[in-house]
C-alpha positions as CSV (number, residue, x, y, z in Angstrom):
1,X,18.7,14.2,4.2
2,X,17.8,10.7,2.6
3,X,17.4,9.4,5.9
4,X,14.8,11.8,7.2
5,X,12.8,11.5,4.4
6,X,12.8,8.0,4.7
7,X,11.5,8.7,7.9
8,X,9.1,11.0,7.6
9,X,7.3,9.1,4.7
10,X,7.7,5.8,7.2
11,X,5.9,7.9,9.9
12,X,3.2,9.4,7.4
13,X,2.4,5.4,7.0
14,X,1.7,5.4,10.7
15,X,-0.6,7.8,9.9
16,X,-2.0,5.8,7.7
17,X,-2.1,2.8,9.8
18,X,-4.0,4.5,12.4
19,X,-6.8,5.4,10.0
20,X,-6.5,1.8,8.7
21,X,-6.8,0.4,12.5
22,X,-10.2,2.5,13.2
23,X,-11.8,1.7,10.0
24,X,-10.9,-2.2,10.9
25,X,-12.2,-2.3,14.3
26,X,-15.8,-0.8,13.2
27,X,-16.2,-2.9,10.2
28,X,-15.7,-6.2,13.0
29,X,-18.0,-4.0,14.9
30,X,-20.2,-3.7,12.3
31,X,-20.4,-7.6,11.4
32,X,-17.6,-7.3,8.5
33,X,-15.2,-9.9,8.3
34,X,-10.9,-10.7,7.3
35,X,-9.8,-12.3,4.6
36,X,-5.9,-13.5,4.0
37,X,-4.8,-12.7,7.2
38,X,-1.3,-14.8,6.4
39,X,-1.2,-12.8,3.3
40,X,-1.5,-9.5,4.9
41,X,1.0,-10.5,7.7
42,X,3.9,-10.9,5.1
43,X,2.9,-8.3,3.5
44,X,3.0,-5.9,6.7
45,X,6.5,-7.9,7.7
46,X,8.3,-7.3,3.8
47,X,6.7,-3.5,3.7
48,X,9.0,-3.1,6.7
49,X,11.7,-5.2,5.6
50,X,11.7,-3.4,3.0
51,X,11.9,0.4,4.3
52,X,14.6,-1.1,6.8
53,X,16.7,-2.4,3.8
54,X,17.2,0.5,2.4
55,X,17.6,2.6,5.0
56,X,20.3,0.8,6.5
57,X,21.8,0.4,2.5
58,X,21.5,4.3,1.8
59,X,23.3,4.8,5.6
60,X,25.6,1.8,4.1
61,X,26.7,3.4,1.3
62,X,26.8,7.3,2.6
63,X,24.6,8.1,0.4
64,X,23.9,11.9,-1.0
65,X,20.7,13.6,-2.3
66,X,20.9,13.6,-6.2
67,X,19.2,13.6,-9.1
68,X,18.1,9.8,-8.8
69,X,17.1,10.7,-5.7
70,X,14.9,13.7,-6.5
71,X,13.2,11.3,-8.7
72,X,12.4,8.7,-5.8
73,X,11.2,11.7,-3.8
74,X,8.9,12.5,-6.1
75,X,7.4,9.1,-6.7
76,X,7.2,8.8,-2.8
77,X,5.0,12.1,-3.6
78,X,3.0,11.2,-6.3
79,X,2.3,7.6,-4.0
80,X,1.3,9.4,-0.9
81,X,-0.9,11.2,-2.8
82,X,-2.1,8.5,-4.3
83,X,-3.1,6.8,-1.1
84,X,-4.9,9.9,0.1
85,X,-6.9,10.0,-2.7
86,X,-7.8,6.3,-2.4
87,X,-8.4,6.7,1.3
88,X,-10.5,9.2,0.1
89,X,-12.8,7.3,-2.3
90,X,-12.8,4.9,-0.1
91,X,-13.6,6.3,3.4
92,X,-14.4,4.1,6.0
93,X,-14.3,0.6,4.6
94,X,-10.9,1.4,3.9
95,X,-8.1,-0.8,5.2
96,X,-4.2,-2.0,4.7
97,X,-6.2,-5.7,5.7
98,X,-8.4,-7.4,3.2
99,X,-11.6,-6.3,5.0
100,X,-15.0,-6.5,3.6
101,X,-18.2,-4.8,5.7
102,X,-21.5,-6.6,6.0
103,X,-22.8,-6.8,2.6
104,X,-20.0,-4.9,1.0
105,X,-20.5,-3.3,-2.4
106,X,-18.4,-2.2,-5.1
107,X,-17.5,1.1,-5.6
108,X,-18.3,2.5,-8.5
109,X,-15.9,5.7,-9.2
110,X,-14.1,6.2,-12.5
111,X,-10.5,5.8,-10.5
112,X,-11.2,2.0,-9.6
113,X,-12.9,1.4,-12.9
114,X,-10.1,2.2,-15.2
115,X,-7.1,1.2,-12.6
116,X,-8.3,-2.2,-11.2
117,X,-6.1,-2.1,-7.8
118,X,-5.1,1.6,-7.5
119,X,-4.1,0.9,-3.9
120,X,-1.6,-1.3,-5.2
121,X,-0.5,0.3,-8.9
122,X,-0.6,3.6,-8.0
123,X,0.5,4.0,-4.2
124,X,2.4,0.5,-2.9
125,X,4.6,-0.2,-6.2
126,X,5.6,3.6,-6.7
127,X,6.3,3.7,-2.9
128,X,8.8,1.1,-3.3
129,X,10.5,2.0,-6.4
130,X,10.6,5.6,-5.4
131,X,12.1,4.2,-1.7
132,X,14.9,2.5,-3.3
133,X,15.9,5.1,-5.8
134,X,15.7,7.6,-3.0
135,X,18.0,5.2,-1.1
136,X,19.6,4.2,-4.4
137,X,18.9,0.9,-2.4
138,X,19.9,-1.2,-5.8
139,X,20.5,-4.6,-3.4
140,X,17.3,-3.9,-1.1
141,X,14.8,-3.3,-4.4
142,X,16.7,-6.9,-6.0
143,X,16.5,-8.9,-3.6
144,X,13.4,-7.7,-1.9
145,X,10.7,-6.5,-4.3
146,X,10.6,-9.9,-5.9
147,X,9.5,-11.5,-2.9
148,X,7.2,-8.1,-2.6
149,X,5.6,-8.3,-5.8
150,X,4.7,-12.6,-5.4
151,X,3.1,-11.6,-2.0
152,X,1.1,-8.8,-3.9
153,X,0.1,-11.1,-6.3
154,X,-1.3,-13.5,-4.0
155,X,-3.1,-10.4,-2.0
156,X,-4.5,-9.2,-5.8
157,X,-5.9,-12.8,-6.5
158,X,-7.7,-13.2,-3.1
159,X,-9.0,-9.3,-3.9
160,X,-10.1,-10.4,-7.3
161,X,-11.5,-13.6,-5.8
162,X,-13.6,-11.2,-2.8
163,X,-14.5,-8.8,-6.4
164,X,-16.1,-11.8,-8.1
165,X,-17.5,-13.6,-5.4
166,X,-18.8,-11.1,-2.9
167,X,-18.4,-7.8,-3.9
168,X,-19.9,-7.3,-7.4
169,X,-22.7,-10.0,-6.6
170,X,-23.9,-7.3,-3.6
171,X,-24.3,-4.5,-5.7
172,X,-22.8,-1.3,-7.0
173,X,-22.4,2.0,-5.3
174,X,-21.8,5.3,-7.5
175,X,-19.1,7.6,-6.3
């Protein structure tokens, strides 16, 4: 059972990705332009590392729905949801790249006001945690969401950077 869910939440990402892969190619269309494309790359290589590891650790170790795993189910929930919602706000300038459009502006909804990053706080780091108690994936979520989180951290600075620079400095849109 742990396994298909894995599964099924890896291929609701794909949904995802599609979305993400129409929204990129009209805002290039458009005139908008990447930023961090290294940074995305590890991100997109350790996001799969990562759902690999503990996979292949929760196979490992036989493991059994529980308790701990009903917990990491219903993170992955609450995460999923979470990226809706966000996808949502967001619409069509939304992207798993660091994408801006042509004189992009910041979005003004109470969501991104009081949660700077929700993409990040409220979908990618629940995702993960809720993965690897779902997988009780205790090696996977040691060894890899350190490595995660410093690659986030770089992706959040070059956002924050993009914020400052570009995005607040075009203008505000109320949502």
């Amino acid at each position: 059972m742990v396994a298909l869910i894995v599964v099924g939440v890896f291929l609701l990402r794909l949904v995802f990705l599609k979305i993400s892969l129409r929204n990129e190619k009209q805002i290039l269309k458009d005139g908008g332009k990447e930023y961090g494309i290294q940074n995305t790359k590890l991100l997109t290589v350790i996001h799969i590392l990562f759902y690999l590891s503990c996979l292949v650790e929760s196979l490992w170790k036989q493991q059994q729905f529980d308790w701990i795993s009903s917990i990491g189910l219903l993170l992955l929930v609450f995460s999923m949801s979470m990226l809706y919602w966000v996808t949502r706000i967001l619409g069509d300038i939304w992207t798993v790249k660091l994408m801006l459009v042509k004189d992009h502006k910041f979005i003004d909804h109470w969501l991104f006001r009081f949660i700077k990053h929700p993409n990040y706080f409220l979908n990618i780091l629940p995702e993960l945690v809720g993965l690897a108690l779902l997988c009780h994936a205790t090696y996977s979520f040691c060894l890899l969401a350190p490595i995660y989180a410093f690659i986030l951290y770089k992706r959040i600075a070059e956002e924050n950077k993009l914020l400052k620079e570009v995005i607040i400095p075009n203008g505000i849109i109320g949502k």
